[in-house]
N, C-alpha and C positions, 0 to 999 in steps of 0.2 A: 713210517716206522723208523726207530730209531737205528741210525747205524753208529758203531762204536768199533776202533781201528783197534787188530789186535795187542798192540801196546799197552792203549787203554784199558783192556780187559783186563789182563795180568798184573796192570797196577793194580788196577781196582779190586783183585782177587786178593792179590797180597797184601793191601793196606785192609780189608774186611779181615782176611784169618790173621791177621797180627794186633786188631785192636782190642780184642779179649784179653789178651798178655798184659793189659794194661791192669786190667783188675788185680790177676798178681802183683803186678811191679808196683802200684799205689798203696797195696794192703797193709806193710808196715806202718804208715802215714797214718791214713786210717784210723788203725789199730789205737791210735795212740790221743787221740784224739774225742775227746768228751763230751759228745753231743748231739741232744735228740732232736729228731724231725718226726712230726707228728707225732709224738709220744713214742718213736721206736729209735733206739741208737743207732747211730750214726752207722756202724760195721753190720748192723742186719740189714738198714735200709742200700748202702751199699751193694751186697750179697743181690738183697733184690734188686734192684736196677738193674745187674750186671745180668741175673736170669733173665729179663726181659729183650734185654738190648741184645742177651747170644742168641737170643730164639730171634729175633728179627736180622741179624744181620747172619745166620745158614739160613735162612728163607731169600733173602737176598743172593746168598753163594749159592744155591740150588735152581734159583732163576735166572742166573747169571750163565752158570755150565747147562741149564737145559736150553736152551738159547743159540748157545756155543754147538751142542748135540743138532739141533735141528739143522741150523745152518753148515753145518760136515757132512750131513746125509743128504 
């Protein structure tokens, strides 16, 4: 089993719940910019990647602190 030192943990918590902010902070860029992938513009295909990528990294942060929950009790 994997052991991970609590340092490690709380980086790793805080670098997952701050990597979504990225999506805001890039969106002016973005925004500005004219061009399609697969036939969809560039700010929708955006939009989705960022729904996919938040839903996999709280599955990550929910298996991270249950993890954390077993190992306290």
């Amino acid at each position: 089993m994997l052991v991970i030192s609590d340092m490690k943990v709380q980086k790793l918590r805080l670098a997952l719940i701050l990597i979504p902010y990225t999506f805001i902070a890039i969106l002016p860029i973005i925004n500005v910019i004219r061009i399609d992938i697969i036939g969809v513009p560039l700010l929708w295909f955006w939009a989705f990647i960022w729904v996919v990528l938040t839903a996999i990294i709280i599955s990550i942060l929910y298996l991270v602190e249950s993890r954390e929950e077993k190992k306290i009790v």
